[in-house]
C-alpha positions as a Markdown table, in Angstrom:
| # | Residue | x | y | z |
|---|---|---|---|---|
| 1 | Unk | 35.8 | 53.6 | -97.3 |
| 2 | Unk | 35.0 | 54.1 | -93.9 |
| 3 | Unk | 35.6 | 57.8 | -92.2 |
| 4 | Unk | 38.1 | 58.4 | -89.7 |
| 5 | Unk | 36.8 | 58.1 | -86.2 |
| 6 | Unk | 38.0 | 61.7 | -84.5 |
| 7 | Unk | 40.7 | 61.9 | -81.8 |
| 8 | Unk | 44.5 | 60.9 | -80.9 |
| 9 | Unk | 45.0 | 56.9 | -81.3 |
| 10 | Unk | 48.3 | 55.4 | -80.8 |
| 11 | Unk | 49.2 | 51.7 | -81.6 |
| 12 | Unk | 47.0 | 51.5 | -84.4 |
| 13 | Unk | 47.3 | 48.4 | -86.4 |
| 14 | Unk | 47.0 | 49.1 | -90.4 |
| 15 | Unk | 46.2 | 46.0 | -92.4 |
| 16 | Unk | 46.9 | 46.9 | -95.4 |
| 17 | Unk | 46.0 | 44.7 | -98.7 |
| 18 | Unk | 49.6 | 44.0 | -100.4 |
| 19 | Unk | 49.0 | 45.0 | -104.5 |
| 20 | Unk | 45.0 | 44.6 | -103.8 |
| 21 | Unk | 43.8 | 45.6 | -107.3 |
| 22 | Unk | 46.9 | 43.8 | -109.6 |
| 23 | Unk | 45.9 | 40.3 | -106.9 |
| 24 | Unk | 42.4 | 40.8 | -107.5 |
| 25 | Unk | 43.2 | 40.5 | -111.6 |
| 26 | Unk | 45.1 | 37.6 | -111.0 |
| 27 | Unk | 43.0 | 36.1 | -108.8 |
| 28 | Unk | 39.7 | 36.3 | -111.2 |
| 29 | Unk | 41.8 | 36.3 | -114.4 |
| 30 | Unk | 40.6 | 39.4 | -115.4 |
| 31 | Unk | 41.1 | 40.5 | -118.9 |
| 32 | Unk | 39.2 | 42.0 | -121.8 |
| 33 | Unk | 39.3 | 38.3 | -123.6 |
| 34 | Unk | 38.4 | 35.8 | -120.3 |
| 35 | Unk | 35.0 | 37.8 | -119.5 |
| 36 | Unk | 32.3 | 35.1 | -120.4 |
| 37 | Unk | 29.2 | 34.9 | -118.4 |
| 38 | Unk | 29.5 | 31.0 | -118.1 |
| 39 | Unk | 32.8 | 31.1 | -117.3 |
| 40 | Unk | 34.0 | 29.5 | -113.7 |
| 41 | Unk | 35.6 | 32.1 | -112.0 |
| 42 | Unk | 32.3 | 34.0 | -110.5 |
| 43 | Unk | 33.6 | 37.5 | -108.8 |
| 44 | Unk | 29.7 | 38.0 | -107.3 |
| 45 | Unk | 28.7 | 41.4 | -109.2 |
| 46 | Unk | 27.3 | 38.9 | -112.3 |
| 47 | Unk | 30.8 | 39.5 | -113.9 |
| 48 | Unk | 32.2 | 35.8 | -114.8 |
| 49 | Unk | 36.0 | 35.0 | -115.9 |
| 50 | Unk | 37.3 | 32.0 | -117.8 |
| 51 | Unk | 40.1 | 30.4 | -116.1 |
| 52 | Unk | 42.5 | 30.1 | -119.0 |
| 53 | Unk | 45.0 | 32.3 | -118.9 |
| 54 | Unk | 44.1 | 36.0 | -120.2 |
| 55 | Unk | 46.8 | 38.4 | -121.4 |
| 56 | Unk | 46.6 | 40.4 | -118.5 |
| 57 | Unk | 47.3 | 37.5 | -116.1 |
| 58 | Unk | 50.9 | 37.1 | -118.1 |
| 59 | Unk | 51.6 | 40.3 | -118.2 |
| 60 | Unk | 51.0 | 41.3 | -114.3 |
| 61 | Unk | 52.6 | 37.8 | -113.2 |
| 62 | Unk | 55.7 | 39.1 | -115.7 |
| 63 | Unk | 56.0 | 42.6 | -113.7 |
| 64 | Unk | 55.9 | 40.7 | -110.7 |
| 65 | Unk | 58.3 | 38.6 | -111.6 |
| 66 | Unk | 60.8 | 40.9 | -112.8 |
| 67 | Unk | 60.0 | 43.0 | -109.2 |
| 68 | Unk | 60.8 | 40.4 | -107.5 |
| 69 | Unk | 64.2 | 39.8 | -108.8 |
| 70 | Unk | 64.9 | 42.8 | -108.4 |
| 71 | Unk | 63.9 | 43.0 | -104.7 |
| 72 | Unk | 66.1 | 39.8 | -104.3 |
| 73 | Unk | 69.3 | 41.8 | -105.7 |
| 74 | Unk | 68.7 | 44.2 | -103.2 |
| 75 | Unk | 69.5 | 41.6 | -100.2 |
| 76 | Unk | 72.5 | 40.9 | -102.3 |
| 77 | Unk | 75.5 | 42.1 | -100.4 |
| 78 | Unk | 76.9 | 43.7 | -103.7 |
| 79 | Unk | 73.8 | 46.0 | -104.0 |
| 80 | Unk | 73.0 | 46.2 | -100.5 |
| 81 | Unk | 76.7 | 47.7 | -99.4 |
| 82 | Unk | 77.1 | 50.2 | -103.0 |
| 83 | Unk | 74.9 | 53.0 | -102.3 |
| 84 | Unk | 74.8 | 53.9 | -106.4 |
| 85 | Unk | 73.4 | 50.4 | -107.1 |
| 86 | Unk | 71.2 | 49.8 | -104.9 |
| 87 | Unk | 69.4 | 53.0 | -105.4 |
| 88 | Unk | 69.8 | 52.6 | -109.4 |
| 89 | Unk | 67.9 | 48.8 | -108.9 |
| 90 | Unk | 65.6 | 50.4 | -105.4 |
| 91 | Unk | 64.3 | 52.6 | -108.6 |
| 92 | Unk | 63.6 | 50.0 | -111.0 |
| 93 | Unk | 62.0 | 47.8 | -108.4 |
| 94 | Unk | 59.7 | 50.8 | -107.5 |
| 95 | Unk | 58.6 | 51.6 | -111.3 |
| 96 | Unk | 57.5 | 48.0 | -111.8 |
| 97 | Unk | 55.8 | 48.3 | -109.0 |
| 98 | Unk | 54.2 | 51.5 | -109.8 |
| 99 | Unk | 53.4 | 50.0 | -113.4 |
| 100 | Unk | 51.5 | 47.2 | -112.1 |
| 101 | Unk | 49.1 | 49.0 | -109.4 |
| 102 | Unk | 48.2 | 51.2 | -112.5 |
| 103 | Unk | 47.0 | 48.6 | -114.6 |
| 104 | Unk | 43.8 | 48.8 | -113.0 |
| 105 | Unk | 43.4 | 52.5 | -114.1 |
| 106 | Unk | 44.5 | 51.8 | -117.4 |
| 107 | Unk | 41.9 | 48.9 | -117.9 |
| 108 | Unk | 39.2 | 51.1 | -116.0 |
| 109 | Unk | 40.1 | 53.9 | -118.4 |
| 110 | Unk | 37.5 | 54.2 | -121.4 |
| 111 | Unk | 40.2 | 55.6 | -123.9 |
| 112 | Unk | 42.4 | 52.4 | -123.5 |
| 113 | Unk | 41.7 | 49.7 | -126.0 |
| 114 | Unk | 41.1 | 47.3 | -124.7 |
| 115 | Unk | 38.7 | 49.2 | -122.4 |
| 116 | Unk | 35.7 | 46.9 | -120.7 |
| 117 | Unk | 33.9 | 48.5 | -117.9 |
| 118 | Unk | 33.1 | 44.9 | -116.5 |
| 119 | Unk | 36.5 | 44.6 | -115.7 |
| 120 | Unk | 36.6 | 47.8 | -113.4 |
| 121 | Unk | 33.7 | 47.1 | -111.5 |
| 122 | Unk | 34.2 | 43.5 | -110.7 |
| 123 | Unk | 38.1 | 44.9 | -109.2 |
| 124 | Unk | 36.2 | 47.6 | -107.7 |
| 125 | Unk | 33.7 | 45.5 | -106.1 |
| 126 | Unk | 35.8 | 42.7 | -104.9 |
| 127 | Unk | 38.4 | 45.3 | -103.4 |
| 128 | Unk | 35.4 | 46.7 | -101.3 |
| 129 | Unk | 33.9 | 43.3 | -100.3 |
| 130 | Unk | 37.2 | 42.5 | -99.0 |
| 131 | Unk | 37.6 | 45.9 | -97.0 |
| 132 | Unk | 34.7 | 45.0 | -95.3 |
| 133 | Unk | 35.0 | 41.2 | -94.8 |
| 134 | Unk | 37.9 | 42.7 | -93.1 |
| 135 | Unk | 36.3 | 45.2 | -91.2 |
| 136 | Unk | 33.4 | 42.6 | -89.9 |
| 137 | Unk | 36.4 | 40.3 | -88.7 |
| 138 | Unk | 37.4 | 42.8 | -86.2 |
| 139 | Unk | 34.8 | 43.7 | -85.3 |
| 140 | Unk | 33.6 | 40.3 | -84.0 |
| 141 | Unk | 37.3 | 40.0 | -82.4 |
| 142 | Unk | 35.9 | 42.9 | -80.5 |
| 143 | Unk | 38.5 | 45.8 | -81.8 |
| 144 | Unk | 37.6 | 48.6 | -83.0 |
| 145 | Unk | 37.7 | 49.6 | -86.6 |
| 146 | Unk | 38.7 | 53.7 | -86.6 |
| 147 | Unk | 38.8 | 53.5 | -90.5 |
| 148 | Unk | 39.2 | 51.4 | -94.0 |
| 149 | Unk | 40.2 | 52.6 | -97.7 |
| 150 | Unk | 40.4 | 50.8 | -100.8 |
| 151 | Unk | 42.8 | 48.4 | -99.6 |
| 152 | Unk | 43.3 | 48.6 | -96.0 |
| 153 | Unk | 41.5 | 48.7 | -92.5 |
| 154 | Unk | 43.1 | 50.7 | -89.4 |
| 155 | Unk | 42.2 | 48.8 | -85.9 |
| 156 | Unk | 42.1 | 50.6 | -82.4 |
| 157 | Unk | 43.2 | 46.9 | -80.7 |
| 158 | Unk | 43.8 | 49.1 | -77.2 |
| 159 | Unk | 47.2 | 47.9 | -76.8 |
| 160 | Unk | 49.7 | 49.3 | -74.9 |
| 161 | Unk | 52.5 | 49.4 | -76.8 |
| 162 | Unk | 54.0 | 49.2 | -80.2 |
| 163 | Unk | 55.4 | 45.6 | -79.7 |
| 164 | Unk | 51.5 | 44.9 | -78.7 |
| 165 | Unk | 50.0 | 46.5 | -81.9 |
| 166 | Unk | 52.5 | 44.6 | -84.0 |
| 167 | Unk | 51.8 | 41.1 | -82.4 |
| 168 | Unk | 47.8 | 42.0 | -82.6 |
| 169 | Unk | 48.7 | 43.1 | -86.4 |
| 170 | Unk | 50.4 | 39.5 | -86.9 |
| 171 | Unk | 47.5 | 38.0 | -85.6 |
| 172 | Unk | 44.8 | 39.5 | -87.3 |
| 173 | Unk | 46.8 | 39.1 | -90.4 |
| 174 | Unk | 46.8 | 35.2 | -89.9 |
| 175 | Unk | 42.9 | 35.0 | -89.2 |
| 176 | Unk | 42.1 | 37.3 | -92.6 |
| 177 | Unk | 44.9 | 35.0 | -94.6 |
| 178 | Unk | 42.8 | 31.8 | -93.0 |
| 179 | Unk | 39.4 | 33.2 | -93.7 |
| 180 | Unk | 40.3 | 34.2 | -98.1 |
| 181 | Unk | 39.2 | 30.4 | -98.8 |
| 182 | Unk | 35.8 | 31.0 | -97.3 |
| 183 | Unk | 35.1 | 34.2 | -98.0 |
| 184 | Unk | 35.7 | 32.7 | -101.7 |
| 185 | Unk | 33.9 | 29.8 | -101.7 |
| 186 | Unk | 31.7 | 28.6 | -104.4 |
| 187 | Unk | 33.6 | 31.2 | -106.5 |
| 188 | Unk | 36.5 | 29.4 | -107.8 |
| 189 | Unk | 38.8 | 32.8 | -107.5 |
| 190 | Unk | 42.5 | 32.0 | -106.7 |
| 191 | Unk | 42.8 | 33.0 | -103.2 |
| 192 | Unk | 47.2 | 32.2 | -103.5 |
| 193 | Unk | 47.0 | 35.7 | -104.9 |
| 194 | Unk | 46.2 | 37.2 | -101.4 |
């Protein structure tokens, strides 16, 4: 986490890391039963996954999945145009959602069961590296950084307008999708999850 520079910015670009901690689990495959410290997936804190398939992979891709069907029946003209169901399906969308950005806490939390505290810090530490692979991009693009959290990196591009700051964000966003497969290599982490 990076503190905010001080002052009155406008046309900031936010890159902001889409489900960071529920893509870093699919990503390495972390679960409670795929930690193994020969296995092939190598998240760079000493924490190694299996690639075969834990529970938490099937269970996060299933949340998604149902999500995204959802999402899909809001574009649907029948939801989209009747106010009572689209909200009614806008909510259920938004609670899967919700369920599967808190599967981190709940596998980070010693009281669950199937608690491992290698699981937490490998998310933890992967979601930081990638904040600041981030950060260093822009940097060497020659923008300014004004400030990061856990999953996203605010950019002083000096742009003049908004249309400016969202062809910049577009951009930046293509060089950071482009640079996952590098920043991964040797690793064999799924970057398709980013």
């Amino acid at each position: 986490v990076l503190e905010p520079k001080v002052g009155i910015m406008k046309n900031i670009v936010v890159l902001d890391l889409k489900n960071l901690y529920p893509a870093i689990m699919l990503a390495c495959n972390c679960s409670p039963e795929t930690i193994d410290s020969n296995g092939e997936i190598k998240v760079g804190n000493g924490v190694c996954f299996r690639k075969e398939a834990g529970i938490t992979k099937e269970i996060l891709e299933n949340l998604i999945r149902e999500r995204d069907k959802l999402r899909a029946m809001l574009k649907t003209p029948e939801v989209f145009n009747d106010k009572d169901k689209y909200t009614n399906i806008y909510k259920k969308a938004y609670y899967y959602k919700t369920f599967t950005n808190s599967f981190y806490g709940v596998q980070a939390y010693p009281g669950f069961r199937l608690y491992n505290p290698a699981i937490g810090a490998s998310i933890t530490y992967l979601g930081r590296y990638l904040v600041k692979q981030i950060q260093e991009l822009c940097e060497i693009q020659g923008y300014i950084v004004i400030r990061s959290d856990t999953d996203a990196v605010f950019v002083n591009g000096h742009v003049k307008s908004q249309e400016e700051a969202i062809k910049l964000g577009k951009e930046l966003e293509k060089k950071i999708n482009e640079s996952f497969v590098a920043w991964f290599e040797n690793t064999n982490i799924d970057t398709s999850y980013f």
